[in-house]
C-alpha positions, 0 to 999 in steps of 0.5 A: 839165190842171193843175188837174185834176192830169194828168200830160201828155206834150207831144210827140206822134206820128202813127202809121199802121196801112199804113205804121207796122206789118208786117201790122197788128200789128207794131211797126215805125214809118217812118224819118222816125216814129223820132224822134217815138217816141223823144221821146214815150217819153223824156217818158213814162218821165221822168213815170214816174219822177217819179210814182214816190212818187206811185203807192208 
């Protein structure tokens, strides 16, 4: 993915519609799917901020 200039995010998360969102729809991930979240957005807002100039 190098080669082809992407910007990757490593960690990665398995969400399920039955057990991860209220009615479908809803946001509301499982107390054991936290973390993960938490870890694949941390990686996502450090390559945001570091594209920064990139996007200007």
């Amino acid at each position: 993915m190098g080669e082809l200039q992407v910007a990757d995010v490593r960690a990665q998360v398995a969400l399920s519609l039955f057990t991860d969102f209220v009615n479908f729809s809803e946001f509301n991930p499982a107390a054991q799917q936290t973390d993960a979240v938490g870890r694949v957005l941390d990686q996502v807002v450090s390559w945001s901020a570091a594209l920064a100039a990139v996007r200007a």
